[in-house]
N, C-alpha and C positions, 0 to 999 in steps of 0.2 A: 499787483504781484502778491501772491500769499506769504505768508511767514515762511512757509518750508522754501520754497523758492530763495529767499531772502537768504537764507541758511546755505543753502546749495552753494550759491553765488557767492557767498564770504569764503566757504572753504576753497572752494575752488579758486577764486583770486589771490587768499595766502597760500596755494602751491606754485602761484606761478614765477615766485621770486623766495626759493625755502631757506637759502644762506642768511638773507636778511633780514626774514622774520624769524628766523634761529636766531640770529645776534642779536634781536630784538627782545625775541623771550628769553635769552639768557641775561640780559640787561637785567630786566623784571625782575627773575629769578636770584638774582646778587641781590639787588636791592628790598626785595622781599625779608630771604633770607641773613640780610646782615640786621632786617629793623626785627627781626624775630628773635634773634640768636640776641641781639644788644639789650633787648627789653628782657630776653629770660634770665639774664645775669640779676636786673634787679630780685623779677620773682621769686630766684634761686633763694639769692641773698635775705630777703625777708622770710622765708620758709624756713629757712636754716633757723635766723632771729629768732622765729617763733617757736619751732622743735625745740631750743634750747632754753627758750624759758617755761615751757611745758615741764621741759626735763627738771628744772628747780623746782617747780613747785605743783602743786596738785590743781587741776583743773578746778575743782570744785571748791577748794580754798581761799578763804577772804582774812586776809592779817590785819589785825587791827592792832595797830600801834601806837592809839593811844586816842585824847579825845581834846577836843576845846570847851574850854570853860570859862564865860568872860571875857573872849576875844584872845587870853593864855592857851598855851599846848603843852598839857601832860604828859609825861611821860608815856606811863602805865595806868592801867585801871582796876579796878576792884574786884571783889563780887558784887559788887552792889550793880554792875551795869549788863552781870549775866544775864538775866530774867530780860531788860530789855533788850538787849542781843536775841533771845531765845525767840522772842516773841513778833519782831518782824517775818514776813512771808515770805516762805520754802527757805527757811533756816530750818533745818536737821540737827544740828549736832552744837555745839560752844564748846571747845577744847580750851582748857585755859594749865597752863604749869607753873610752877614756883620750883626756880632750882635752889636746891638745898648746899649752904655753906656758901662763901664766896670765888673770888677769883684771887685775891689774895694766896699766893703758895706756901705762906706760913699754916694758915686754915681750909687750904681745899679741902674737901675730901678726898678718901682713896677706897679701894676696893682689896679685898685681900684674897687669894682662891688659892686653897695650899700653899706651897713656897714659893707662887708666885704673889706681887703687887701690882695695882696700875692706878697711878694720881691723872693720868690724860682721861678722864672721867666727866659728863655731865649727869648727875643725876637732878631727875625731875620728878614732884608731886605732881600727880595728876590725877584727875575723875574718871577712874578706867570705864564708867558707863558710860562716859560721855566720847572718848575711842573707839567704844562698840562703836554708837553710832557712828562717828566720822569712816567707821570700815578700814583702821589701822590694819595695815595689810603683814603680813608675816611670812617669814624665811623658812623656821620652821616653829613648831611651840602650836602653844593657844595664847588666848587671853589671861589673865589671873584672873583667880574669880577669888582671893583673900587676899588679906593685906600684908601678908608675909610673900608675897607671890611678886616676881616683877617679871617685865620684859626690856633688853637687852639688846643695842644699837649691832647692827654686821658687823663692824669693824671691834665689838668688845674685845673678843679674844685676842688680838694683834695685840692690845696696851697691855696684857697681864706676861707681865717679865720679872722673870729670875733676880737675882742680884747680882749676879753673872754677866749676863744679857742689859740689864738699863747700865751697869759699869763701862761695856763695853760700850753700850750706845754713845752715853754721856763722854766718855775719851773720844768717841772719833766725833761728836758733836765740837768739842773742842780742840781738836788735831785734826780737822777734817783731810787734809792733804798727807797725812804719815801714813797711813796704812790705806794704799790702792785693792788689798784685796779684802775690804772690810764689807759687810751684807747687813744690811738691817734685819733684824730680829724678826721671828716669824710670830713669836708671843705665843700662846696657848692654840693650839691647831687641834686637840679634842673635843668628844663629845660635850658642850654648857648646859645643855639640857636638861633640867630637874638637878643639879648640882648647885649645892649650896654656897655665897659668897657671902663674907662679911660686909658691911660697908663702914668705916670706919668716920665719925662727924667727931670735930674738932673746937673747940670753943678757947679762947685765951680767958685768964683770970689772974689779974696781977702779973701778968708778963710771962706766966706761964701757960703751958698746952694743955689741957684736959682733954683726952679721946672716949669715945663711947662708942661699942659696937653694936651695930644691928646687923644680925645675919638674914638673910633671904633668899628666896628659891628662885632659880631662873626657870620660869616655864615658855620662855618666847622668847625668839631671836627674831629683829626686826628685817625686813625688806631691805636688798642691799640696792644703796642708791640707786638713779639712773646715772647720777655723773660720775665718773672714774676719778676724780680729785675728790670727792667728797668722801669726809670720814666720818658712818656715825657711828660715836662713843657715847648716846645716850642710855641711859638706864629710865626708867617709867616704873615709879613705887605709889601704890595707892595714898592719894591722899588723905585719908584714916590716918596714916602715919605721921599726919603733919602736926598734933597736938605734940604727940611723944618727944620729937623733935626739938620743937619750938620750947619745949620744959625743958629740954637740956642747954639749947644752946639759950634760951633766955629771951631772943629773938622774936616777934611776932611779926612776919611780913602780912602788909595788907592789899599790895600790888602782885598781879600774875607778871611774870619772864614774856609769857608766850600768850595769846591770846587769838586762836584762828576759830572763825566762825564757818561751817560746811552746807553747802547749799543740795537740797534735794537731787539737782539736775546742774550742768554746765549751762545750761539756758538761763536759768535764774540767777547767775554770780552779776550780771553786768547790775540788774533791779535791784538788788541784795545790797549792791556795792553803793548804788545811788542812795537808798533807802538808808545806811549807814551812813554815808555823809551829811547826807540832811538832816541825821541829828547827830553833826557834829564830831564823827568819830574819823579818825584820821587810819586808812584803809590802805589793802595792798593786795590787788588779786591779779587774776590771770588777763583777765579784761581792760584792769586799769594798764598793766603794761602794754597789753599788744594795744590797744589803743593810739598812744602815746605814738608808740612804735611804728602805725601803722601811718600817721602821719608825714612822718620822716621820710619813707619809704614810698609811700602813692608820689612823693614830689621827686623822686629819686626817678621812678618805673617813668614819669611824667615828662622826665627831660632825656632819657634815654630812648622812648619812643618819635620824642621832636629831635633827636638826633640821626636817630633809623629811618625817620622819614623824610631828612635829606638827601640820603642813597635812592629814596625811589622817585625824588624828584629827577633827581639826575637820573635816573634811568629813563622817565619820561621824556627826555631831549631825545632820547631813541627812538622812541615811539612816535612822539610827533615828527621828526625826521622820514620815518617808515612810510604814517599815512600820508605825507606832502607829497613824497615822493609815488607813492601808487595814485592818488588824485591825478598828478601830471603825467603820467603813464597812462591811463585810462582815462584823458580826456576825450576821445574820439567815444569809446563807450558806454560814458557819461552822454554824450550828446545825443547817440540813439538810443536810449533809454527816455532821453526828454523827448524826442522827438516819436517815440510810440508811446506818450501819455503816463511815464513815468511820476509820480507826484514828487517838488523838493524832499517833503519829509521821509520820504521812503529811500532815499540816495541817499538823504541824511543819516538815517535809521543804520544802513547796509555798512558805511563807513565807522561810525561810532558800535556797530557789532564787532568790525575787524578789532578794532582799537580794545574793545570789552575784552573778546576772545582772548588777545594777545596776555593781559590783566590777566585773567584767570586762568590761565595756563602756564602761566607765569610764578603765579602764586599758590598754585597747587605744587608744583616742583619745586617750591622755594622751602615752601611748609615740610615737607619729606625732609630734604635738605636738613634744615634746621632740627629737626627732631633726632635728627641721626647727626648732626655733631652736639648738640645737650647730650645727649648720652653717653659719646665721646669723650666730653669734655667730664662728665661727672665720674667717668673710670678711670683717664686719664690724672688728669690736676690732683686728684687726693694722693695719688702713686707717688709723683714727683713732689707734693708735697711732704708726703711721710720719708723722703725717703733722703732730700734733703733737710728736714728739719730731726733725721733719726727717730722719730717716733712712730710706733705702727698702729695701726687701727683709726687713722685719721677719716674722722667723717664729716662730711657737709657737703651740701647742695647747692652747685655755685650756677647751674643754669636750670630752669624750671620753667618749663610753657601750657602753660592751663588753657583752657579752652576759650576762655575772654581775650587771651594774647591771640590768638590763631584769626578770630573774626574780628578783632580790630584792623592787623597785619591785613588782611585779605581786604576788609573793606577799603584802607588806605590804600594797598595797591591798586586795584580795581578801581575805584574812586579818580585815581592820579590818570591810570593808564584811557578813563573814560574822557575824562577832562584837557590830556593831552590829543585825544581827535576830534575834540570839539570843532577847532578852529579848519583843518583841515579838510572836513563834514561841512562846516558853512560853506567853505571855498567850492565843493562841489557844487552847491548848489549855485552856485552864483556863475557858474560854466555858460554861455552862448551856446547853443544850439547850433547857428549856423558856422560859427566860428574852428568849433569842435569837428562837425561833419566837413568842413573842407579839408582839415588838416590830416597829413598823410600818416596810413599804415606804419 
């Protein structure tokens, strides 16, 4: 009997009983579809994971936080450890800052912009050639190209308030429940651009305050975060300025705040990262998280898939139910089939096609299915989430099926539905010829 034959003959015996093998393919098709739609919840979820720690931090970013010495862990590190930072392969760039004043609110610093102030300030020294390269991105502005020149966090303008406006702020920070129609403060909402600000540095002496101003230009506003909670209120002042500085307040830091090394390419962070460890420096990139991350998650996606594939076991009791049942229905044409020279393995063949067919039709309409409630569900569930939790704009990706889900799902259906005619396929074959042909129409 040829292949095409073979083919003719399977379709033709799943018409002769269509309610069944409909119950049969929609069995498939549940259990398909529930181990697709279960496992996309994880993929969802780790995608989400990983968009949002993208959104923290720059692809191409390697923090180093500090280093081991002697089996001890530093803090912070020097200059002395730029040059060997620089000098490992597809390092670009070595960003390193020193904030200027403390944390202390007797000696922060503040910024002064007409009769406005703002003490909610980070200002930082920093190698603005060494920013070119890392490709500091900007809102609007340039780069400074003098050390009277800085650039200027998104959120700057919000902190610089009236005396008016921080009085008001500071009363309802302390009365937060008196006054229901109170608004936080909008701060400076005009042009920063090429407008000069003070910075005002503080030093104590004898229990007293000495202040010292330095004025500078703002020529750059920075890139407004990706995250919506994040506020930056950095400032970036050449560090040329760090001598002048350090003469007033007395001070000489010999440890960088911030210290991120930039890698040519996102391809070379993971090498980059390793290559920093092994000498010792205590690191923090994009790679070392999802890593981590991704561990968590493959064992999460791993037990969700052995739980989807409990549905398509049980769908298989259908299936094998199906083919037991056509086996004993076409015993008679099992038998003249033997008896004009049929081979077992070809009866076999013809059986375990039905059972295949059943798999794959099953799992082509299962896969639709599921694509069209992931979609569903990712329009859906953020709605009812924003809308119960009051907030609008709620994003995340809570079902995600990539194309490694779709050809596992398939293979496991197919696989289950081939395995469930195995047995049924033997039994044909094991039919009597003469047993078969006596028995009646």
């Amino acid at each position: 009997m040829k292949f095409k034959d073979q083919i003719s003959l399977v379709r033709r015996n799943m018409k002769k009983n269509r309610l069944r093998v409909f119950m049969t393919v929609l069995a498939t098709t549940m259990g398909c579809a529930f181990l697709i739609v279960l496992a996309s919840v994880g993929f969802g979820l780790q995608k989400s994971a990983v968009n949002e720690i993208e959104k923290q931090q720059i692809l191409t970013e390697i923090s180093v936080a500090g280093k081991e010495k002697d089996g001890k862990k530093e803090a912070k590190v020097g200059p002395s450890e730029i040059q060997n930072i620089s000098n490992v392969d597809g390092v670009k760039a070595v960003v390193h800052r020193i904030f200027i004043g403390t944390d202390n609110p007797e000696t922060s610093p503040a910024i002064t912009f007409k009769n406005r102030k703002s003490n909610d300030i980070r200002p930082f020294l920093t190698d603005m050639k060494e920013e070119t390269k890392a490709d500091l991105t900007l809102e609007k502005g340039r780069l400074p190209k003098s050390p009277d020149e800085i650039v200027v966090g998104y959120h700057f303008g919000k902190t610089l308030l009236t005396e008016k406006e921080k009085a008001a702020y500071l009363k309802h920070i302390q009365n937060p429940d008196t006054e229901d129609s109170y608004q936080d403060p909008k701060g400076f909402t005009g042009n920063l651009l090429n407008q000069t600000v003070s910075l005002d540095v503080v030093k104590m002496i004898n229990g007293k305050k000495e202040t010292k101003t330095y004025p500078f230009k703002i020529v750059g506003i920075a890139k407004k975060p990706s995250l919506e909670y994040v506020m930056d209120t950095n400032i970036l002042i050449s560090d040329k300025n760090q001598p002048a500085f350090e003469a007033f307040t007395g001070e000489k830091k010999t440890k960088f705040d911030e210290l991120n090394a930039y890698a040519s390419s996102i391809d070379q962070v993971e090498d980059i990262s390793n290559t920093l460890k092994e000498k010792g420096y205590l690191v923090d990139s994009i790679s070392e998280r999802v890593k981590g991350m991704n561990v968590f998650f493959n064992v999460f996606k791993i037990g969700l898939i052995f739980v989807g594939t409990i549905a398509v076991l049980i769908a298989s009791i259908g299936i094998f139910n199906t083919m037991t049942m056509a086996v004993t229905e076409r015993t008679q044409e099992i038998g003249i089939m033997k008896a004009i020279g049929a081979q077992p393995k070809i009866i076999k063949r013809i059986f375990l096609m039905e059972s295949a067919w059943i798999g794959i039709l099953g799992s082509v309409i299962g896969i639709f299915i599921s694509y069209g409630i992931s979609m569903a569900a990712n329009q859906i569930i953020p709605m009812i989430l924003s809308s119960t939790a009051g907030s609008k704009g709620f994003e995340m990706t809570f079902s995600y099926i990539p194309p490694s889900l779709v050809l596992i799902s398939a293979v496991i259906s197919i696989g289950v539905a081939i395995l469930s005619g195995m047995r049924p396929a033997a039994k044909a074959t094991r039919i009597n010829v003469l047993s078969a042909l006596r028995r009646e129409m």
